[in-house]
C-alpha positions in Angstrom: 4.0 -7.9 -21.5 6.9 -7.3 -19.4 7.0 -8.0 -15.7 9.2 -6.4 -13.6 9.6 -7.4 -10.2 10.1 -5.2 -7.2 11.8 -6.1 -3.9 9.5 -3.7 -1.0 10.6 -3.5 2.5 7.4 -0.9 3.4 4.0 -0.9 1.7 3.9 2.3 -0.2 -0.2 3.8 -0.8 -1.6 7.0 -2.2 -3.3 9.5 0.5 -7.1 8.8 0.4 -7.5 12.3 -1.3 -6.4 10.5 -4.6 -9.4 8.6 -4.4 -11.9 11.5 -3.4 -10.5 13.6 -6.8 -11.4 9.7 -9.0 -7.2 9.3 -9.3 -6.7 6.5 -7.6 -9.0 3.3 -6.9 -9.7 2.8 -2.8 -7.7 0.1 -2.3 -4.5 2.2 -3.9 -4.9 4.6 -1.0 -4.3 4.7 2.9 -8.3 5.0 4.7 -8.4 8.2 6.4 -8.9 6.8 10.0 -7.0 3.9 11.0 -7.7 1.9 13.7 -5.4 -0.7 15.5 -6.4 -4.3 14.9 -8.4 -3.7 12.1 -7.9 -5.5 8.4 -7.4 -3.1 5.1 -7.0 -4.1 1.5 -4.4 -3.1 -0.8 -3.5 -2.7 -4.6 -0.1 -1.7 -6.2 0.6 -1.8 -10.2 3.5 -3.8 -10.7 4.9 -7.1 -8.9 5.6 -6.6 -5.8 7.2 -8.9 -3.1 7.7 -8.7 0.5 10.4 -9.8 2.9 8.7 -11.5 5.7 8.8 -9.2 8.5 6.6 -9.5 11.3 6.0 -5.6 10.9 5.7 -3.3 7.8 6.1 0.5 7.9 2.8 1.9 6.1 3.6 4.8 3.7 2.1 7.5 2.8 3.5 8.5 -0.9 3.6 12.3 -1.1 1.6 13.8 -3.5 4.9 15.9 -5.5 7.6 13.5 -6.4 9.9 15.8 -4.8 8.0 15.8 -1.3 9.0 13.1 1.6 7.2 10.1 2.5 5.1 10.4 5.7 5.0 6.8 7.7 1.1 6.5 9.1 1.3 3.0 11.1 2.9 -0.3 11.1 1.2 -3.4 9.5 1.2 -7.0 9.2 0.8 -8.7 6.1 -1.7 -11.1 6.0 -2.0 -11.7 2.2 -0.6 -11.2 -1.2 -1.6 -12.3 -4.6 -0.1 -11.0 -8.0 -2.7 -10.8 -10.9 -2.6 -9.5 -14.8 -5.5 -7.2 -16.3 -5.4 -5.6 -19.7 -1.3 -7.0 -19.8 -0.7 -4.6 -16.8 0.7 -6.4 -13.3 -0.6 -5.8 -10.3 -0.3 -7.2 -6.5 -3.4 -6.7 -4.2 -3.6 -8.0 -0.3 -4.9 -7.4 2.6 -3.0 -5.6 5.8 -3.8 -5.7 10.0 -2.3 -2.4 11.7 -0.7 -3.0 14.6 0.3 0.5 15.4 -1.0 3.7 14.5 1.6 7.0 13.9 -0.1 10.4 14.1 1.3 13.2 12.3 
């Protein structure tokens, strides 16, 4: 198994449509109505660590790997934990939005 650690200065997440077509788990994907305050969960293959900001951009990955990110809120991070299944790496959490950004 090899791990690979990634430096992240922005949580990156699939649009919830990912989910909705069975190509992404929930927690992979940004909920479709966000609301200020409010705690999320999150999952991301690989090992990924976070500076310690007091605020995260949240982004939206764009479905074509050619398209641009869209930023949908800021977040706090209130936990991460790094875990192995089936020899892959992943890092799961749980984020509090301080700011929602419409589109």
């Amino acid at each position: 198994m090899e791990i690979k650690p990634e430096f992240e200065s922005e949580l990156q997440m699939w649009n919830v449509r990912e989910f909705v077509m069975d190509r992404r788990k929930f927690d992979e994907c940004i909920p479709e109505n966000l609301k200020e305050g409010r705690e999320y969960a999150f999952l991301l293959e690989g090992q990924k660590f976070f500076a310690l900001f007091p605020k995260f951009p949240l982004v939206e990955k764009p479905e074509d790997p050619k398209g641009s990110s869209i930023t949908r809120g800021l977040a706090n991070l209130i936990e991460v934990t790094h875990f192995v299944d089936n020899d892959k790496v992943f890092t799961k959490g749980r984020y509090r939005i301080i700011r929602v950004i419409s589109e």
